[in-house]
C-alpha positions as CSV (number, residue, x, y, z in Angstrom):
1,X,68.5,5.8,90.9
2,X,71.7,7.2,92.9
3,X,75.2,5.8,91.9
4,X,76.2,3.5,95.0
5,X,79.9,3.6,93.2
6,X,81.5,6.6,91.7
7,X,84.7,6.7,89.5
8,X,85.7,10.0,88.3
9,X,88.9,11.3,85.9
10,X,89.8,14.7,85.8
11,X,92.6,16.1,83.9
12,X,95.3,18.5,84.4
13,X,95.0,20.0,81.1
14,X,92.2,20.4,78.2
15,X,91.1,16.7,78.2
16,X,91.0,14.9,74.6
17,X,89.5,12.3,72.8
18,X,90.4,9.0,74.5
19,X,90.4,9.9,78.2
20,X,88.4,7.7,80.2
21,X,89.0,5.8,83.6
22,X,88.8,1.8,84.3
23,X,88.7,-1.4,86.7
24,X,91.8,-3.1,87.0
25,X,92.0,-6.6,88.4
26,X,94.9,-7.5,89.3
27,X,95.9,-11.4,89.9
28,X,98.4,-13.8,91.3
29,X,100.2,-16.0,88.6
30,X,102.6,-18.5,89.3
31,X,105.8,-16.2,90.0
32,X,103.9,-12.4,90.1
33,X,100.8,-10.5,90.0
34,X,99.4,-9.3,86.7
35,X,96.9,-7.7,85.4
36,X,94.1,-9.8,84.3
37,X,91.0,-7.3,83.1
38,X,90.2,-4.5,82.6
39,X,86.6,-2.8,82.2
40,X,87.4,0.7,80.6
41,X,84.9,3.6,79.8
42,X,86.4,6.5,77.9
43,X,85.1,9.6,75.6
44,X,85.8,8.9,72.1
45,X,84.8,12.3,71.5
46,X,85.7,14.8,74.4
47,X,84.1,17.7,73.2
48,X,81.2,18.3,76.0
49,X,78.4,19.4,73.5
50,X,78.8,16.2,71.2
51,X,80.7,13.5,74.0
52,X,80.2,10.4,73.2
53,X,81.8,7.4,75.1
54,X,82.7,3.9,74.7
55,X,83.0,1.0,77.2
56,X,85.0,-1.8,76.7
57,X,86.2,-5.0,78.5
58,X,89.8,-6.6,77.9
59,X,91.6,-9.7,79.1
60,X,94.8,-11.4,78.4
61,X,95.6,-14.5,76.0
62,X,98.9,-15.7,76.1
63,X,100.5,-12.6,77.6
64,X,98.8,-10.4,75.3
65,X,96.3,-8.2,76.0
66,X,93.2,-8.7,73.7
67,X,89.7,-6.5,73.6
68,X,86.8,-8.8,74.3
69,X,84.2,-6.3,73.7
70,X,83.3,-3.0,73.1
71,X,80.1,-1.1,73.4
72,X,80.0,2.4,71.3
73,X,78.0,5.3,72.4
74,X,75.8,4.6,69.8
75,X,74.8,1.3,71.2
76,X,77.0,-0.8,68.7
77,X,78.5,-4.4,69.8
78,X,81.6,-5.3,68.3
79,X,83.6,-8.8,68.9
80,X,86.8,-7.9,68.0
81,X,88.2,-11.9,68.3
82,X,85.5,-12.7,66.0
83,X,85.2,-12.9,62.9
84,X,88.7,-13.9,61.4
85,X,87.8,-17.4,61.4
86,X,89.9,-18.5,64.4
87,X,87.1,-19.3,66.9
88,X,85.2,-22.1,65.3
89,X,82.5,-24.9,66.8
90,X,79.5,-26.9,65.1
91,X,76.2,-24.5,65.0
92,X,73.2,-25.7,67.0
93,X,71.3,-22.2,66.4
94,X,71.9,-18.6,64.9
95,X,71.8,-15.4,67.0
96,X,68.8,-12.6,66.0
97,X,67.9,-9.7,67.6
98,X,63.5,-9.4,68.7
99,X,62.2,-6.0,68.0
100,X,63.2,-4.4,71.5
101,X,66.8,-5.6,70.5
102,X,67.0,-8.5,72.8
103,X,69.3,-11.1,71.7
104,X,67.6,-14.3,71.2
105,X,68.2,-17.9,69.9
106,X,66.6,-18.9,66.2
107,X,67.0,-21.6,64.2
108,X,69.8,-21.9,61.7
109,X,68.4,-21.3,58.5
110,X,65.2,-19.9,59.1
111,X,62.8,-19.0,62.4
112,X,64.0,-15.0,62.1
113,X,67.5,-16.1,61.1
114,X,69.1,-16.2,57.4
115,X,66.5,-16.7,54.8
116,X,67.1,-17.3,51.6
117,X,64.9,-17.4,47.8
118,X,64.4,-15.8,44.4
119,X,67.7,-18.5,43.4
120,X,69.1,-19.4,47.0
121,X,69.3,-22.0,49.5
122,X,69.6,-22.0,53.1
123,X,71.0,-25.2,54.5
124,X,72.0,-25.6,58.4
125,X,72.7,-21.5,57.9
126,X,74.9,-22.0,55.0
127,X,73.2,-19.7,52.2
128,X,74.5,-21.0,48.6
129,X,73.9,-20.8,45.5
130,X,70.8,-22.9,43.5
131,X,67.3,-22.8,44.2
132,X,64.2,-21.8,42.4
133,X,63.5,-17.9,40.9
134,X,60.3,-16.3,42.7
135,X,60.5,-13.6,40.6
136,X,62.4,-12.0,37.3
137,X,65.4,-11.0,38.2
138,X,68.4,-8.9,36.9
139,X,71.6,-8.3,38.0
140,X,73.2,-4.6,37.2
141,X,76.7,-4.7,36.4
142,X,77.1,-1.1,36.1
143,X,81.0,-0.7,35.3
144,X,81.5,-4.2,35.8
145,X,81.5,-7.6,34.2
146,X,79.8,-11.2,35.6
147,X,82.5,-14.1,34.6
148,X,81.5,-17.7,35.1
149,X,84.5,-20.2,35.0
150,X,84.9,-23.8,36.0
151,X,88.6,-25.3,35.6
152,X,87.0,-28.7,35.8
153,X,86.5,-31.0,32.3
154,X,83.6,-33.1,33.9
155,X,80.4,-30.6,33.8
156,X,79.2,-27.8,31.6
157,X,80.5,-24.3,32.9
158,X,76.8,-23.2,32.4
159,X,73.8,-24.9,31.1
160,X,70.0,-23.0,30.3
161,X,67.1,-24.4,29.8
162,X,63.8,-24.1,29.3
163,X,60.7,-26.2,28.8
164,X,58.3,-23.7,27.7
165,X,60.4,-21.1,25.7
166,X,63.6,-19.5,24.9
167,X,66.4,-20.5,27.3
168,X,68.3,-17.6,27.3
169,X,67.6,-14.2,25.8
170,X,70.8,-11.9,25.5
171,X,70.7,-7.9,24.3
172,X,73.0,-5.3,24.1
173,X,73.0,-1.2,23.2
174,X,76.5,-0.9,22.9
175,X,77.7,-1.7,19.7
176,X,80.4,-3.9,21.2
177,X,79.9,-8.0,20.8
178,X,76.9,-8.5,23.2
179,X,77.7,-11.5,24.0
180,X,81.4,-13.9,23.9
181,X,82.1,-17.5,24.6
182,X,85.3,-18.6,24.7
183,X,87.0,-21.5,25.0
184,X,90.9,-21.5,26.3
185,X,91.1,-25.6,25.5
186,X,90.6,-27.9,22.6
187,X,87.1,-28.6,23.3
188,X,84.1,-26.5,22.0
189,X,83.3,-23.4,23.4
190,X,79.4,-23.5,22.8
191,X,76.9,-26.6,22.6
192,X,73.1,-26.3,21.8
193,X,71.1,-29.0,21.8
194,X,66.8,-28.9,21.4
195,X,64.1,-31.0,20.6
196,X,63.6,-28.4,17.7
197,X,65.2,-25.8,16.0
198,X,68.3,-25.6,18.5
199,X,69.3,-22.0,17.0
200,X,67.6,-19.1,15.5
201,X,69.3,-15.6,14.6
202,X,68.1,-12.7,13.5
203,X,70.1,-9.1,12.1
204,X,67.9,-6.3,12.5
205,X,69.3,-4.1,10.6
206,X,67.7,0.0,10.8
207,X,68.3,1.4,6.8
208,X,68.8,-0.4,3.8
209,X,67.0,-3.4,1.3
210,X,70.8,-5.0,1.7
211,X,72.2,-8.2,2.5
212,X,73.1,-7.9,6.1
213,X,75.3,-10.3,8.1
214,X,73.5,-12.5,10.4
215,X,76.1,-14.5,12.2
216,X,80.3,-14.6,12.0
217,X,81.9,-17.3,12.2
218,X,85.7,-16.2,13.0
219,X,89.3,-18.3,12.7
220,X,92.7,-17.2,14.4
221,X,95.5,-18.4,14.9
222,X,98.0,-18.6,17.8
223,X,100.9,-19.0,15.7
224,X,101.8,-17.9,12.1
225,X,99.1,-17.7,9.5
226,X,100.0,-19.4,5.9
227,X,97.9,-20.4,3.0
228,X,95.4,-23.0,3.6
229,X,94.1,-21.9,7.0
230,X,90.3,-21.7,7.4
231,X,86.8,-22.6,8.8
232,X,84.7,-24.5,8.9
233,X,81.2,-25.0,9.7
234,X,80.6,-29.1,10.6
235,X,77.1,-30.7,11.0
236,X,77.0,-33.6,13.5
237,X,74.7,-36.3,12.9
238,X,74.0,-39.4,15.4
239,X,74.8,-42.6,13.7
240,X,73.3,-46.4,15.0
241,X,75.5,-47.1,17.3
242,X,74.7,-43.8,18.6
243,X,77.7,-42.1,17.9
244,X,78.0,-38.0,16.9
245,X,79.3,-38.2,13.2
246,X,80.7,-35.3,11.2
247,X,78.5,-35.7,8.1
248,X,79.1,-32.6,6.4
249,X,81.7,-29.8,6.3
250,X,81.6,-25.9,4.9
251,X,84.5,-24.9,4.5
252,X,86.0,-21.7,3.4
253,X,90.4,-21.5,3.4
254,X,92.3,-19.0,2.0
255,X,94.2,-19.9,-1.1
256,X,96.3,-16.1,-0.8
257,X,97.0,-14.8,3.1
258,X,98.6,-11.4,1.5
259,X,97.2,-8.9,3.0
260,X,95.5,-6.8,0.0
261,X,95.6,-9.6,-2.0
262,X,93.6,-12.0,0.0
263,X,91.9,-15.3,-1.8
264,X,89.5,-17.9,-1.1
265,X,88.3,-20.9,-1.3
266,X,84.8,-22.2,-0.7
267,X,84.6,-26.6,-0.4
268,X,81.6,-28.6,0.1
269,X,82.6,-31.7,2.0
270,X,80.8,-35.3,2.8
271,X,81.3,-38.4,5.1
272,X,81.8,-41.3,2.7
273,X,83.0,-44.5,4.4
274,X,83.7,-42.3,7.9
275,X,86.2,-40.1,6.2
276,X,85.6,-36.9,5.1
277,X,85.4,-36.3,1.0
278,X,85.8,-33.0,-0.3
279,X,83.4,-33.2,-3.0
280,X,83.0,-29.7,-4.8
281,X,85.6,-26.5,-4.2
282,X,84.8,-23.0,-5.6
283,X,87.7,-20.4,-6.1
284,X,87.8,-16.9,-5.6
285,X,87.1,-16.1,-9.8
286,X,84.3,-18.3,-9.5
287,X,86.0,-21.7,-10.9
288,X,84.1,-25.0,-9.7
289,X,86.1,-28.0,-9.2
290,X,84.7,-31.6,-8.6
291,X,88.0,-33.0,-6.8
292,X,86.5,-36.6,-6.9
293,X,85.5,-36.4,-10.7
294,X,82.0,-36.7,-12.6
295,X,81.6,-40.5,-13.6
296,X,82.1,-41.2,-17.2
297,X,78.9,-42.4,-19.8
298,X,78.4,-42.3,-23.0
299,X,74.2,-40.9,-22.6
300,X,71.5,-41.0,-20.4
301,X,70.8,-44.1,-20.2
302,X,74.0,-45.4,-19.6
303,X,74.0,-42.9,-16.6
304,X,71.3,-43.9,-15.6
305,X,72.3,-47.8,-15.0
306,X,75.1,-46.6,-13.7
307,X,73.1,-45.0,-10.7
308,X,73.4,-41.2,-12.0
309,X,69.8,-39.4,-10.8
310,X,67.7,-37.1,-12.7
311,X,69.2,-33.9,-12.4
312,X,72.7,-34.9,-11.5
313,X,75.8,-34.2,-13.2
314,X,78.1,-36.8,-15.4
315,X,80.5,-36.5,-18.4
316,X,81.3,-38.0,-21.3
317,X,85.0,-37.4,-22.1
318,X,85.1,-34.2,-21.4
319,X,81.6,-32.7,-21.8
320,X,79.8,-32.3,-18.9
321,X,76.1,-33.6,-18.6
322,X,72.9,-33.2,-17.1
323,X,71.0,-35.6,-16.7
324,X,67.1,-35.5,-17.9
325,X,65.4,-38.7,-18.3
């Protein structure tokens, strides 16, 4: 092949990166002549035993001049008005290279275009989120954390499930909390519900025939503590009309906030009539109080027509009773 056109630059001095030669074309406007294109090839890297060039075609758009595209030395095709969002259109099909690099047409979605599985969906192109695992999968967060939010009150934030097993299986090395949920609103920061046993923990403790914590349960306060504040641990039951019921309370309150001096309070609460009774209290020396009273009979049998079961407690005056026949 002979060159049937030959452009050359030459340079009065060392030449440096950046010195290239081009095409103008020049055309009549309304009131002048301007420039219109330009097709430019230049050495982004002068230095003859490494030179490497770069060929580029530019155009104007409302006055200003704008690079249409460039073509590296080593054979990369940049777009420079793409990708900012500004040149939009509906999709008819996605653009793929073949294996000789020809640019050809697939279909959005799919045919050599975006794919997408293992938890993704490819729809019209548009890869999101949702879709069926393939495979276990993990995600490394190295040095970072994975936060889920949702600033809507309509849907769960996250839901698992699982038919056939355990929904969600959560470990940790550190000894940092493995795992937090929290809840910046008034509503409750963690739901479970199952067919069976919606919860089981386990402490796996290394050394010792000791009593080891299995779960906390923690209160705080976002203004100043005083006595009385507490916890609680409620258990919800479904009534007829279908309603979830607080049917029973534990609830521990301290009775002494002073730091070093700290006292509590443990109450056993009950639904009677929908409103909540609290129906036995035990202090920190170990006093138990019945705060709606032991019914008063004179024996047994008097308890007993009076609806007291074997093996529950009464008085008479001020002796307390147990029940036995």
């Amino acid at each position: 092949m002979l060159p049937s056109i030959l452009l050359r630059r030459s340079a009065l001095g060392t030449p440096t990166n950046g010195i290239g030669t081009a095409i103008y074309f020049d055309v009549r406007t309304v009131t002048s002549s301007d420039i219109a294109n330009k097709v430019i090839s230049k050495w982004t890297d002068a230095t003859h035993a490494t030179r490497t060039s770069e060929f580029s075609i530019t155009g104007i758009n409302s006055t200003a001049p704008v690079t249409h595209l460039t073509i590296s030395g080593p054979g990369v095709f940049t777009l420079p008005s793409y990708g900012d969002g500004v040149i939009t259109g509906t999709p008819t099909f996605g653009a793929a290279f073949d294996t000789n690099g020809k640019l050809i047409e697939v279909a959005l979605g799919g045919g050599g275009g975006a794919t997408a599985n293992n938890g993704l969906t490819a729809t019209a192109g548009n890869v999101q989120l949702g879709g069926t695992l393939i495979q276990n999968t993990n995600i490394n967060g190295a040095t970072f954390g994975f936060n889920v939010s949702n600033n809507s009150n309509i849907e769960e934030t996250m839901s698992l499930s699982n038919a056939g097993g355990p929904a969600a299986y959560i470990a940790s090395g550190a000894s940092a909390h493995t795992c937090t949920i929290e809840n910046l609103g008034s509503g409750m920061a963690l739901s479970m519900l199952a067919n069976g046993q919606a919860a089981f923990m386990t402490a796996n403790y290394f050394i010792g025939n000791n009593i080891a914590t299995v779960a906390g349960f923690g209160r705080s306060s976002q203004t100043a503590v005083g006595n009385g504040i507490g916890g609680a641990l409620d258990i919800v039951l479904e009534n007829s009309a279908s309603n979830n019921i607080t049917a029973g309370r534990f609830a521990v309150r301290f009775t002494n906030i002073t730091a070093g001096a700290e006292a509590s309070e443990l109450q056993f609460q009950c639904t009677q009539v929908n409103t909540m009774q609290t129906v036995l209290t035990l202090s920190d020396i170990g006093r138990v109080t019945f705060p709606k009273g032991l019914l008063d009979f004179a024996d047994d049998v008097a308890a007993a027509g009076g609806g007291i079961l074997v093996n529950q407690l009464y008085r008479t005056g001020s002796i307390v009773k147990i029940r036995v026949s």
